[in-house]
C-alpha positions in Angstrom: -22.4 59.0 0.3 -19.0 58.4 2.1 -20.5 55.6 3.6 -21.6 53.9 0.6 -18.1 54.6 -0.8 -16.5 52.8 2.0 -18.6 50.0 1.8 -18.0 49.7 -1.7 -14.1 49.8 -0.8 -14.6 46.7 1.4 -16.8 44.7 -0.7 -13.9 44.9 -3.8 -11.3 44.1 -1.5 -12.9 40.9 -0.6 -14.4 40.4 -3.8 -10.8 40.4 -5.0 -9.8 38.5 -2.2 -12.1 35.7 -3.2 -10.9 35.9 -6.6 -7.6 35.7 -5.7 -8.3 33.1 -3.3 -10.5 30.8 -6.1 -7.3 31.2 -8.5 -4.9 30.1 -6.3 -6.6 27.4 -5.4 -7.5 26.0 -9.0 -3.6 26.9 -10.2 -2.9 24.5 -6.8 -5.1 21.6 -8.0 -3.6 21.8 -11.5 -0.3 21.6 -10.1 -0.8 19.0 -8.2 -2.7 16.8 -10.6 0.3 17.8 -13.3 3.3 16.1 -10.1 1.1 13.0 -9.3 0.4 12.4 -13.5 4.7 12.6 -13.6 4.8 10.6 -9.9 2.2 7.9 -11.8 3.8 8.0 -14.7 7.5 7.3 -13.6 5.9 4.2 -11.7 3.9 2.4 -14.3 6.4 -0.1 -14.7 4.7 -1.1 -11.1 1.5 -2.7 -12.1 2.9 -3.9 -15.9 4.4 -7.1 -14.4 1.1 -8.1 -13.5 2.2 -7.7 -9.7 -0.6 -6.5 -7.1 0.7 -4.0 -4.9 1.4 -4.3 -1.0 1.8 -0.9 1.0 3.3 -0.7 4.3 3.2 2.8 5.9 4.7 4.1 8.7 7.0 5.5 10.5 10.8 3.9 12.2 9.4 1.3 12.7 8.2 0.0 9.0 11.3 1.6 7.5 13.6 -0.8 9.5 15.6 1.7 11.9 17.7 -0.4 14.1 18.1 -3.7 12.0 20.4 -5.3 9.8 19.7 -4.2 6.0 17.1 -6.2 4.7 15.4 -7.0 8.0 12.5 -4.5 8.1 9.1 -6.3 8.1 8.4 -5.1 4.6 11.3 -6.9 3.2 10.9 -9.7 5.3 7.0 -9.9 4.1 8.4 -9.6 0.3 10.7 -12.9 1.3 7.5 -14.8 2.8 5.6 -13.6 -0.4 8.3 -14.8 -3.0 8.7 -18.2 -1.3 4.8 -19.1 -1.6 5.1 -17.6 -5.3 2.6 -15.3 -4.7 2.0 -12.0 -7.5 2.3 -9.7 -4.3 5.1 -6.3 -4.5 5.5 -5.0 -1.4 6.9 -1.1 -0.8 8.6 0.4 2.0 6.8 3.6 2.7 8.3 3.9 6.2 9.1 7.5 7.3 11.6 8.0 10.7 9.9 10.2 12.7 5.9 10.4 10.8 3.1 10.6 12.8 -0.1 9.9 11.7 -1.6 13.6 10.8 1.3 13.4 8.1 0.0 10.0 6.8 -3.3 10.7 6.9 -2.2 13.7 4.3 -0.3 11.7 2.2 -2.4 8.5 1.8 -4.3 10.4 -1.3 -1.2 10.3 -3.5 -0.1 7.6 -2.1 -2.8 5.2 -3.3 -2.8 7.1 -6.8 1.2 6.1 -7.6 0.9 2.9 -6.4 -2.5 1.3 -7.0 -2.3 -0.7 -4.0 -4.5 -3.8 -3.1 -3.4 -3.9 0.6 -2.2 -1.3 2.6 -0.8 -2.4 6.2 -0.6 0.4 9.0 1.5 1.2 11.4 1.4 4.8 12.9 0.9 6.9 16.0 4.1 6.6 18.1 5.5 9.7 16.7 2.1 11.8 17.1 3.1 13.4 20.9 6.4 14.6 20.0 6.8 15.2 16.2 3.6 17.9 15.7 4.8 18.6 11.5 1.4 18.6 9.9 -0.3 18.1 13.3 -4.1 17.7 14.1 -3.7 18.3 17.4 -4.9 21.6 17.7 -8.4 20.1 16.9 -8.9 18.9 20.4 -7.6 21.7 22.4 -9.2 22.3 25.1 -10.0 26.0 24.5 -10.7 25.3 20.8 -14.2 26.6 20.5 -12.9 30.3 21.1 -13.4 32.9 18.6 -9.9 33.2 18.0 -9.8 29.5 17.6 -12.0 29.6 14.8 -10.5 33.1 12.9 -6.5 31.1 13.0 -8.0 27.4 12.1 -10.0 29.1 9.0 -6.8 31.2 8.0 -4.4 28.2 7.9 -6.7 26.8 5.1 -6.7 29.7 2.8 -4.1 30.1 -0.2 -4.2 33.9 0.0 -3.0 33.9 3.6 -0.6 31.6 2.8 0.5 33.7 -0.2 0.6 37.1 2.0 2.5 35.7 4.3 5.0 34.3 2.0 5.5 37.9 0.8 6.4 39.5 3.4 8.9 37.0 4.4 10.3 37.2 0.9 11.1 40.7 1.5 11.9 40.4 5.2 15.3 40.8 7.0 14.7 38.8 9.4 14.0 35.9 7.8 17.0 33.5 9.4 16.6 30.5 7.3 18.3 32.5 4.9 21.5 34.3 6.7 23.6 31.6 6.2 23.5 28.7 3.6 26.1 26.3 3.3 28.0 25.8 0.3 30.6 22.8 0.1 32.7 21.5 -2.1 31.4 19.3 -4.7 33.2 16.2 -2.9 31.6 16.9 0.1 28.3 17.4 -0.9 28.7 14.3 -3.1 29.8 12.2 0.2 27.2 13.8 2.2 24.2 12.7 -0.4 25.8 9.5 0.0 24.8 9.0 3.4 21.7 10.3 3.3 20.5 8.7 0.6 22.0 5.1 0.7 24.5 4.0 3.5 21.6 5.6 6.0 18.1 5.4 4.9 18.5 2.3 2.6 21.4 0.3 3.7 21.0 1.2 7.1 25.0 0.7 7.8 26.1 2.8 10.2 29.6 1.9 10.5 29.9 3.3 6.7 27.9 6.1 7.1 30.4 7.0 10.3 33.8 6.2 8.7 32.4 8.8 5.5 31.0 11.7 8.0 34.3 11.2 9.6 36.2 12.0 7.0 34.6 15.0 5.7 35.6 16.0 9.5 39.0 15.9 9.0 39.0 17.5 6.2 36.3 20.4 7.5 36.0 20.3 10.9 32.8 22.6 11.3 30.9 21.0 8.5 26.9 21.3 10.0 25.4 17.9 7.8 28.8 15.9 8.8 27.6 16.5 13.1 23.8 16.7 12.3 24.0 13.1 10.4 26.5 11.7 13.4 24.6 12.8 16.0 21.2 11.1 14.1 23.2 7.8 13.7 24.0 8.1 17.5 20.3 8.6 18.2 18.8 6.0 16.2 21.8 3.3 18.4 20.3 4.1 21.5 23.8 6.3 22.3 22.1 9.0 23.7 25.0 11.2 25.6 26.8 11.3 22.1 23.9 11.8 20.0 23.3 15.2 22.1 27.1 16.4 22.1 27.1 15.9 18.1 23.9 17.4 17.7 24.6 20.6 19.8 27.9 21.0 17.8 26.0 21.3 14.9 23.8 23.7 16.2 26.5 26.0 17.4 27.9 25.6 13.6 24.5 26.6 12.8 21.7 27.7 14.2 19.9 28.9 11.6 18.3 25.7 10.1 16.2 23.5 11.8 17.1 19.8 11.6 20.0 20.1 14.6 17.0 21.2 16.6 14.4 18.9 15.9 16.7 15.9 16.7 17.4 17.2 20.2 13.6 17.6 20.6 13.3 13.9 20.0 15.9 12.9 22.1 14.6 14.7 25.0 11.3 13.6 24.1 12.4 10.3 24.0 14.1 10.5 27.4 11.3 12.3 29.3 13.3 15.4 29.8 10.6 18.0 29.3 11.8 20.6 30.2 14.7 20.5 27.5 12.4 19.4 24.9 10.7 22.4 25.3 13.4 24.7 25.2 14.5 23.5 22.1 11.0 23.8 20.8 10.6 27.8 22.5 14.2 27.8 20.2 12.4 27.0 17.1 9.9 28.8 17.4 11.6 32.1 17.9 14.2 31.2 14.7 11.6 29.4 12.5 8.2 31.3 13.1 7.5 31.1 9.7 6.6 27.2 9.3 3.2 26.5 9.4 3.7 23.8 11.9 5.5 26.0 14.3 2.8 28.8 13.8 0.2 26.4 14.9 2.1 25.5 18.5 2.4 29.4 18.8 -1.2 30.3 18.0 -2.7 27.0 19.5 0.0 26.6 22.4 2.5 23.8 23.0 0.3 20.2 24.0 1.5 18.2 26.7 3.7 15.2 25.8 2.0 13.4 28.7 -1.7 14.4 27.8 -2.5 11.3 26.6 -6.5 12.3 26.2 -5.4 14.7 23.4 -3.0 12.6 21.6 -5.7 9.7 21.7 -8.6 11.3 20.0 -6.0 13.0 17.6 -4.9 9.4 16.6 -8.4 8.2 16.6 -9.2 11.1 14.0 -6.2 10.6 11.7 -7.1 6.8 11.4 -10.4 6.6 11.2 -10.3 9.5 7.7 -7.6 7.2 6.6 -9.5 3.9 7.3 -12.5 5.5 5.6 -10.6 6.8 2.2 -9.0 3.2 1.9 -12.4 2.1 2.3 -14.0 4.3 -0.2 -11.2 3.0 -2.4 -11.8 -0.8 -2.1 -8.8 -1.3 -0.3 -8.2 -3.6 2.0 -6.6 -2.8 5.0 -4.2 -4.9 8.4 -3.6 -2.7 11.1 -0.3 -3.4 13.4 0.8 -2.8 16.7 3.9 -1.7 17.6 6.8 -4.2 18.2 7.0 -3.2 22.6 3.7 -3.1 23.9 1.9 0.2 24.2 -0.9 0.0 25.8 -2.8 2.9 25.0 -1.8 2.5 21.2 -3.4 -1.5 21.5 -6.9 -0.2 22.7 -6.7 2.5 19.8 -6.2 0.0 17.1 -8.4 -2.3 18.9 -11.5 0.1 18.5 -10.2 1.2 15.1 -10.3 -2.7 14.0 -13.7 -3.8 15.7 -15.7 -0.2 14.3 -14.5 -1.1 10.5 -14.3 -4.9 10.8 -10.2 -4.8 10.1 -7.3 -7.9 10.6 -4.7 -6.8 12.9 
């Protein structure tokens, strides 16, 4: 009798746990079918001029880093276009930093907003040092374990997701939330600025520094105002004073992230392992609750250098997106990257002769 009680017991919790589990997921889709219908509907004015659409996704390297405004290859493209009087819009959908796991989840809403008829890709050169959304852990070498399995199936479920949410709700410990800053309404007004124009659109540098500079002298421990100088320093190659700017911010703050995961891509970036991965072994003791630093504890911290992992994870990622953008009727140029890569070449290579692609 105690026995069938017991069993009984179990088979309502995970009866309810399936319930819960089957809600969750159908309140998910219909919030994110209600953001894409507002995403879709905010860019109709997109395909009323008659225009067909041109996307060009990936990551530095598409959005322009390094050249003068107006120089990245989409915009250069759109001039090429516009001379031959071609109906062709092209759209910048470069990310600093993506890597191709992170495309390969995005292309979905991507191709519902914009209603592309081309779709040109650049990605991959981010993969080995940026793991966000990562589908590395696929081709792990110990990844047929039983453990393996149990983690990789309770990353995927809502309720796990949801459980663990709650319990960091009502944790102490929960660091991202100790200190927050809170700056004057000039500030923060100077500091969107940057971000959103003089940076990441205009791409002027000596305007972003002359702002971030003066919110310095007027607060000399502001986090965003050292975290934004030390990015600019990275992304001109000045690496000595990209780290010194970066580490200030992190003594400001060390409870948020972004300080952090700029000094991993500048060690990355020079081949200094072994400070790459203390900033990483950082994070993850601070951050533990992101799902893509639960994965590197749970699944381990890959190699940089393994290059057999991060080809077959590259591999992956483009051929799903290759065959959605097929399944779409969308045709598709693959690109190499500006300095040769080798590896990367062969890749696309394989990738273009297997679907019959332009490169």
């Amino acid at each position: 009798m105690i026995l069938k009680r017991i069993l009984l017991i179990i088979f309502g919790i995970i009866l309810a746990l399936f319930v819960i589990e089957l809600l969750l997921n159908i309140g998910g889709y219909f919030v994110k079918v209600i953001h894409e219908n507002k995403e879709i509907t905010k860019n109709l004015n997109r395909d009323s001029s008659g225009f067909l659409n041109i996307l060009c996704i990936g990551d530095s390297h598409t959005f322009g880093a390094g050249v003068r405004p107006g120089f990245s290859y989409p915009e250069q493209l759109q001039r090429m276009i516009d001379k031959e009087n071609i109906k062709y819009k092209v759209y910048n959908l470069g990310i600093p930093g993506t890597n191709s796991s992170t495309v390969l989840l995005n292309i979905p809403k991507w191709i519902k907003i914009y209603k592309p008829k081309v779709v040109v890709l650049m990605i991959g050169g981010n993969d080995n040092h940026n793991f966000q959304n990562s589908n590395y852990y696929i081709f792990m070498k110990d990844k047929k374990s039983f453990f393996y399995w149990i983690n990789r199936t309770l990353f995927n479920l809502k309720t796990y997701k949801l459980f663990n949410l709650l319990i960091r709700s009502f944790s102490r410990k929960n660091v991202n939330f100790i200190k927050v800053e809170n700056y004057p309404e000039d500030i923060k007004h100077k500091i969107r600025l940057v971000r959103e124009y003089y940076f990441h659109i205009e791409r002027n540098f000596v305007k972003s520094k002359e702002i971030l500079n003066e919110i310095l002298q007027t607060d000399k421990n502001n986090y965003d105002a050292y975290l934004m100088l030390g990015w600019i320093a990275l992304d001109s190659d000045e690496f000595a004073l990209a780290e010194k700017n970066l580490k200030r911010a992190k003594e400001i703050n060390p409870y948020r992230s972004e300080a952090y995961e700029q000094l991993f891509r500048l060690y990355c970036g020079l081949g200094d392992r072994k400070s790459a991965d203390n900033e990483l072994k950082e994070m993850l003791n601070l951050f533990s609750e992101r799902e893509d630093l639960k994965k590197l504890k749970i699944f381990g911290i890959p190699l940089h250098q393994d290059i057999a992992l991060w080809s077959k994870e590259l591999k992956y990622n483009l051929c799903k997106i290759v065959e959605y953008l097929k399944s779409n009727k969308i045709n598709i140029i693959l690109m190499n990257y500006p300095k040769p890569r080798p590896l990367h070449t062969e890749i696309i290579n394989e990738i273009a002769n297997k679907y019959k692609l332009f490169i």
